[in-house]
C-alpha positions as CSV (number, residue, x, y, z in Angstrom):
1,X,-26.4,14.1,-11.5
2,X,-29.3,12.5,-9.0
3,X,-28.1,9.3,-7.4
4,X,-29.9,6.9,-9.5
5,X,-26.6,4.3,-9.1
6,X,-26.8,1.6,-6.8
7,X,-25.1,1.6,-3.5
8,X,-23.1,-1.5,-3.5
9,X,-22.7,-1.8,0.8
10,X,-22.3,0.2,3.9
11,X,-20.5,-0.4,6.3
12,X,-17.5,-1.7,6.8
13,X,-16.0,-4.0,3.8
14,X,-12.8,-6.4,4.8
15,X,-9.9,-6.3,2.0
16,X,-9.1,-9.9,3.1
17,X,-5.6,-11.4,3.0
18,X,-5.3,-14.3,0.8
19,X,-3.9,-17.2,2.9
20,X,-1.1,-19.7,1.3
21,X,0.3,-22.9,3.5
22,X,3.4,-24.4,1.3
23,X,3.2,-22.2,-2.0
24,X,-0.9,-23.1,-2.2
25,X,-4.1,-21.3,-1.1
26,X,-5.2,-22.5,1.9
27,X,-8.5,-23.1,1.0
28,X,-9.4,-24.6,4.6
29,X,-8.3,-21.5,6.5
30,X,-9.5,-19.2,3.9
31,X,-12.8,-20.5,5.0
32,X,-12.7,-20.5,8.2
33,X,-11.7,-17.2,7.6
34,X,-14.5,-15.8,5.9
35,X,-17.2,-17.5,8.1
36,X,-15.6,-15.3,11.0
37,X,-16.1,-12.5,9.2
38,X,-19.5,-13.2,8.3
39,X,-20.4,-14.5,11.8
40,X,-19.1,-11.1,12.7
41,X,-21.1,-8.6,11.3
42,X,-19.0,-7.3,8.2
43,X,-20.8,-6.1,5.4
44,X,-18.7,-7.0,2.4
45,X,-15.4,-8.9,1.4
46,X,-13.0,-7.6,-1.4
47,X,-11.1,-10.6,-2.5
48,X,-7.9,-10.1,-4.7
49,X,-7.2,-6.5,-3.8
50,X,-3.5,-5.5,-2.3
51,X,-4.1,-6.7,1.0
52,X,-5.1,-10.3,-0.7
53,X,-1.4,-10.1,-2.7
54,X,-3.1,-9.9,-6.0
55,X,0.4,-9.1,-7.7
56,X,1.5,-12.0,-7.0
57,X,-1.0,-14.6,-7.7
58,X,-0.9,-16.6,-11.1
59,X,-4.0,-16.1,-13.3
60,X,-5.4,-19.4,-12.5
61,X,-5.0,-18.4,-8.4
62,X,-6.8,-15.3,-9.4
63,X,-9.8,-16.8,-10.7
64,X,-9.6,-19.5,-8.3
65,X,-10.1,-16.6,-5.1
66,X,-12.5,-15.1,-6.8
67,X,-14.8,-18.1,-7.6
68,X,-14.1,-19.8,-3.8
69,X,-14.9,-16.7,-2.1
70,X,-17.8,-16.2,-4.3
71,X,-19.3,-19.9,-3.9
72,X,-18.1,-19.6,0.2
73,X,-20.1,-16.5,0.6
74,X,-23.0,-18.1,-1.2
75,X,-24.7,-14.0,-1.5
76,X,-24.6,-13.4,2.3
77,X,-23.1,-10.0,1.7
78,X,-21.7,-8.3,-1.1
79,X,-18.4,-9.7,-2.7
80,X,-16.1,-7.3,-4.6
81,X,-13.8,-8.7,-6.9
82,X,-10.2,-6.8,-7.5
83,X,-9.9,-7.1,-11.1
84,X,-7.7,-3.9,-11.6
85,X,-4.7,-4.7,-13.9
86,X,-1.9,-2.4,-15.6
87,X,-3.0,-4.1,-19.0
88,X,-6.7,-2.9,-19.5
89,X,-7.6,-6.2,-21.9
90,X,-6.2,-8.1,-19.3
91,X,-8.2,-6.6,-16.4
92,X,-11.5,-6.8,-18.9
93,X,-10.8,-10.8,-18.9
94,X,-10.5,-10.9,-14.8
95,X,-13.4,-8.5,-14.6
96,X,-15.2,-10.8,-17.3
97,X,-14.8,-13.9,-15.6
98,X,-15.7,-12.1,-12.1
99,X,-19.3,-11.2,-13.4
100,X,-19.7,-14.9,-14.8
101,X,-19.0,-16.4,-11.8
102,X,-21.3,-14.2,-9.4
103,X,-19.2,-11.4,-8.1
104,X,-21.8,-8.7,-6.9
105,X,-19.4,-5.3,-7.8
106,X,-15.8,-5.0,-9.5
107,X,-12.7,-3.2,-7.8
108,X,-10.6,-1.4,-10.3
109,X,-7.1,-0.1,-9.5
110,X,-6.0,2.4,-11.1
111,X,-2.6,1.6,-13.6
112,X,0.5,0.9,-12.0
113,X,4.0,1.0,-13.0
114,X,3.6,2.0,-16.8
115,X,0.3,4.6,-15.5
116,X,-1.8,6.2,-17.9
117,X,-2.4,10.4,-18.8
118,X,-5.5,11.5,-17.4
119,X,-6.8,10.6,-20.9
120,X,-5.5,7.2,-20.6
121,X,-7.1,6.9,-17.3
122,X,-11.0,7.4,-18.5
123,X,-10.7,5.3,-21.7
124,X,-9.5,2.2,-19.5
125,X,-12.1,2.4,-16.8
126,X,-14.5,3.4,-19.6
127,X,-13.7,0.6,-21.9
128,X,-13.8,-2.2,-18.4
129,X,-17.4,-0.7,-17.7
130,X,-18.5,-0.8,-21.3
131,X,-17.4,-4.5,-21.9
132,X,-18.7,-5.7,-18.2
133,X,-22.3,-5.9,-16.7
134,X,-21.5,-5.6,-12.9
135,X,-21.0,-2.1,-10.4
136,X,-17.3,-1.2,-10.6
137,X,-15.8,1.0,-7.6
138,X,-12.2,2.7,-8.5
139,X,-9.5,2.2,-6.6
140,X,-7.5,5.5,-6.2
141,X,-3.8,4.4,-4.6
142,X,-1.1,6.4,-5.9
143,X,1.5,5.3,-3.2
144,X,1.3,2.5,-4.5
145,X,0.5,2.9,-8.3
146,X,2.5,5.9,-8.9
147,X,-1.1,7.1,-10.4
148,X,-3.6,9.3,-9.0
149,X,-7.1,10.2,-10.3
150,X,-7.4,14.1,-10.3
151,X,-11.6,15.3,-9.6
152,X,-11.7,16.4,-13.4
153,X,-11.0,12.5,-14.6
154,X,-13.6,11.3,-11.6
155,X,-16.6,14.1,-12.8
156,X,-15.7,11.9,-16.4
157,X,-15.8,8.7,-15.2
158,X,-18.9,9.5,-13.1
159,X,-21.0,9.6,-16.2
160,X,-20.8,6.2,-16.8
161,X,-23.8,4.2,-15.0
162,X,-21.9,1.4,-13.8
163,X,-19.1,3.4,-12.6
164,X,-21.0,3.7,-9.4
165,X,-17.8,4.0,-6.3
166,X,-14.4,5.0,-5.2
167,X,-12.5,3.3,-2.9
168,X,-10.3,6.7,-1.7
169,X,-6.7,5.8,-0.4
170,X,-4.8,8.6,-1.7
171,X,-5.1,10.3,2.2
172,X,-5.6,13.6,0.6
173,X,-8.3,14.9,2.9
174,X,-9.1,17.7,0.9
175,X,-9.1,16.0,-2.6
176,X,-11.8,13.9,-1.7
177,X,-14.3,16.2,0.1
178,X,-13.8,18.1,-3.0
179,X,-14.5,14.6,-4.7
180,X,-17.9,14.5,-2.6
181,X,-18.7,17.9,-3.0
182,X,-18.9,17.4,-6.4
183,X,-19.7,14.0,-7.6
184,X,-21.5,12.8,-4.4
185,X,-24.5,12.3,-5.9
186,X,-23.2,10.0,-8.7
187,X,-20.6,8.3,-6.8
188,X,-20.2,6.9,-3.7
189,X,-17.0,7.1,-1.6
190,X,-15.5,4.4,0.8
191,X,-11.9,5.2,2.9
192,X,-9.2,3.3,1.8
193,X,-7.2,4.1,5.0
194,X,-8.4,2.9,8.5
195,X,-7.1,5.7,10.0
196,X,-9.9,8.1,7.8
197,X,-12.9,5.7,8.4
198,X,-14.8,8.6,10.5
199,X,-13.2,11.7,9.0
200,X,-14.4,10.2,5.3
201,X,-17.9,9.2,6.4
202,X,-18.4,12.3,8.5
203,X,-18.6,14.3,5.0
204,X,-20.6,11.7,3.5
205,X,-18.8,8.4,2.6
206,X,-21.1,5.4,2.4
207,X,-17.8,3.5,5.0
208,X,-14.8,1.6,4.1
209,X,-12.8,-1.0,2.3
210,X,-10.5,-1.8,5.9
211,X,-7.4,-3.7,6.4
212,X,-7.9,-3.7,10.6
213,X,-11.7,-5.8,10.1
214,X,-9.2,-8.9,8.9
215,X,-8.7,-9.0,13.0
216,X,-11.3,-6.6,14.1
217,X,-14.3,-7.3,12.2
218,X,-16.9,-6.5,14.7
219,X,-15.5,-2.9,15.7
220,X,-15.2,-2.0,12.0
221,X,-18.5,-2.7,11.5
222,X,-19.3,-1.2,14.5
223,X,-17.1,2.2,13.8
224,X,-18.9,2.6,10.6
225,X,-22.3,1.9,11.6
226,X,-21.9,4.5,14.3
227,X,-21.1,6.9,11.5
228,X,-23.7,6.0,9.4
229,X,-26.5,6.5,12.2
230,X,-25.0,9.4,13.2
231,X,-23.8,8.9,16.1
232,X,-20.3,10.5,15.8
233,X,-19.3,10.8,19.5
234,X,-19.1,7.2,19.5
235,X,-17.6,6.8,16.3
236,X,-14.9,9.1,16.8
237,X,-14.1,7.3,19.9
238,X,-14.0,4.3,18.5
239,X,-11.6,5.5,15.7
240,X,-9.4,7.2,18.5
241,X,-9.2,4.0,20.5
242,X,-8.1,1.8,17.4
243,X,-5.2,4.0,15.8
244,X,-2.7,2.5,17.6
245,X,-3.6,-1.0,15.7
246,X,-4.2,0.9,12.6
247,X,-0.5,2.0,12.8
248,X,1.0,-0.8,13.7
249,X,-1.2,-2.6,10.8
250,X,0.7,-0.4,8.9
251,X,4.3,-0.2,10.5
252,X,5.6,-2.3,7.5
253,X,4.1,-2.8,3.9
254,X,1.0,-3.8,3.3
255,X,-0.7,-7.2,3.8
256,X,3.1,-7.9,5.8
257,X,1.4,-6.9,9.5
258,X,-1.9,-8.1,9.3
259,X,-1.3,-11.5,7.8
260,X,1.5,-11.7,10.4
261,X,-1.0,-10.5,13.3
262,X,-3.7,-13.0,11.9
263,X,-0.6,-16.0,11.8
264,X,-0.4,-15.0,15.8
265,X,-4.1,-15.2,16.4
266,X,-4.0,-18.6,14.8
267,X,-6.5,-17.8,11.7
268,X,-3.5,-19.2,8.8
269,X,0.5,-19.8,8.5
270,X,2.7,-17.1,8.0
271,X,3.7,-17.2,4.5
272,X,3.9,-14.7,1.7
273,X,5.2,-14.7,-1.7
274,X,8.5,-12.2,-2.5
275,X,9.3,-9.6,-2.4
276,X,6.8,-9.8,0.9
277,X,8.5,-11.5,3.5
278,X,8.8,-11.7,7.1
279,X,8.8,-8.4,9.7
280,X,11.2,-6.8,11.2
281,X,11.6,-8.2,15.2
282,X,11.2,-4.6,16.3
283,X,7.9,-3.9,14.1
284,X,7.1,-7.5,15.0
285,X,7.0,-6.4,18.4
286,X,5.4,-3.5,17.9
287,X,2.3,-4.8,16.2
288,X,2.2,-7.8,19.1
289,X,2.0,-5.2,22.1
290,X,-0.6,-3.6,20.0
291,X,-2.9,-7.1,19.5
292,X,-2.1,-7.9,23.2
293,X,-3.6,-4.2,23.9
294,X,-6.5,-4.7,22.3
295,X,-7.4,-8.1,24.0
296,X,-6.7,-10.4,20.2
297,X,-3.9,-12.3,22.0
């Protein structure tokens, strides 16, 4: 299949956390927030994914992220709205409401808790690109979904013309060059993991959907668009120099580490809903010596 889809972004795209001060979105840092990011370099945000605590936020919080980071944005760079649900007419009315209110692309996880057969799988990503008019990138997590998406089920899904990405965080290096191998021409691949960012885009990923560009937006950007011109010497470097942050990001479950790094830098309070709750003193520690490393403290 020739790559007549378009390419949503390059680069490096920030999952970003979803800040709360007492039980409410913190609309004031959330801006802030988001300016940084822009001001920085990145080259698109994903609001309501898992590192924004979609799973916890009402319905009415949900659409209220989506449309503030929309109208905050105001088309600067790409915004990429997690819609994904484990109810597929639910996640059509989030996805719905995402493409009426301006949201450039759709991020679709794949079912958690009560999954789907590989069957399954194609008729609800089918059925949320058939009733939607915006670019939807898949969102392949099993750790946390308990649900993986197999190459036979992507080479299905990869016929559809607004089924145009994956967001890969299944760490299975091999699955996904065989997933570029074969479908890179109709579907673009971004990491999922910070730790893959230059392994992924070495075999042809378009960059990556990043938990460490909440703190380090500039070097994301930077490690991907060293990839992207080639230039993996640098890249590889950069990805090298990083992984100790990376790890510690991810020392506890995510968003727990890098909303608690972004509380120490000063960018919003340290609150999260349950079952997410504070860290551990040791991984706490951990994940300071790491900022304090890398010159954020």
């Amino acid at each position: 299949m020739s790559k007549l889809k378009p390419t949503i972004f390059t680069g490096a795209a920030t999952a970003i956390i979803t800040p709360f001060k007492n039980g409410l979105l913190d609309k004031e840092s959330f801006k802030k927030i988001i300016e940084d990011q822009i001001t920085n370099s990145i080259d698109a945000i994903v609001v309501a994914g898992t590192t924004g605590e979609a799973a916890t936020l009402t319905h009415e919080e949900h659409m209220d992220c989506m449309k503030f980071v929309v109208d905050t944005v105001a088309g600067r760079v790409p915004v990429i709205a997690g819609t994904g649900s484990n109810d597929t007419a639910y996640g059509i009315e989030l996805s719905r409401y995402a493409c009426e209110i301006g949201a450039d692309a759709l991020l679709l996880v794949t079912p958690y808790y009560n999954k789907a057969t590989p069957k399954g799988l194609i008729k609800n990503f089918m059925e949320t690109a058939d009733k939607t008019d915006k670019p939807i990138i898949l969102y392949n997590v099993p750790s946390r979904t308990g649900c993986n998406i197999t190459l036979p089920v992507y080479k299905e899904l990869a016929k559809h013309e607004r089924i145009v990405a994956v967001k890969e965080a299944s760490g299975n290096m091999s699955a996904i060059a065989e997933l570029i191998a074969e479908c890179g021409d109709s579907l673009d691949v971004y990491s999922g993991n910070d730790d893959q960012i230059v392994p992924i885009m070495s075999l042809g990923g378009k960059g990556v959907i990043s938990v460490l560009s909440n703190i380090m937006p500039k070097a994301t950007h930077d490690m991907a668009k060293f990839c992207l011109d080639n230039n993996y010497t640098e890249a590889a470097k950069s990805q090298l120099q990083l992984l100790d942050l990376i790890n510690a990001l991810f020392c506890e479950v995510n968003p727990v580490p890098v909303k608690t790094a972004m509380a120490e830098m000063g960018l919003c309070d340290i609150e999260m809903r349950l079952p997410l709750c504070e860290m551990e003193e040791h991984t706490k520690a951990r994940l300071v010596a790491a900022l304090k490393k890398h010159g954020l403290l």
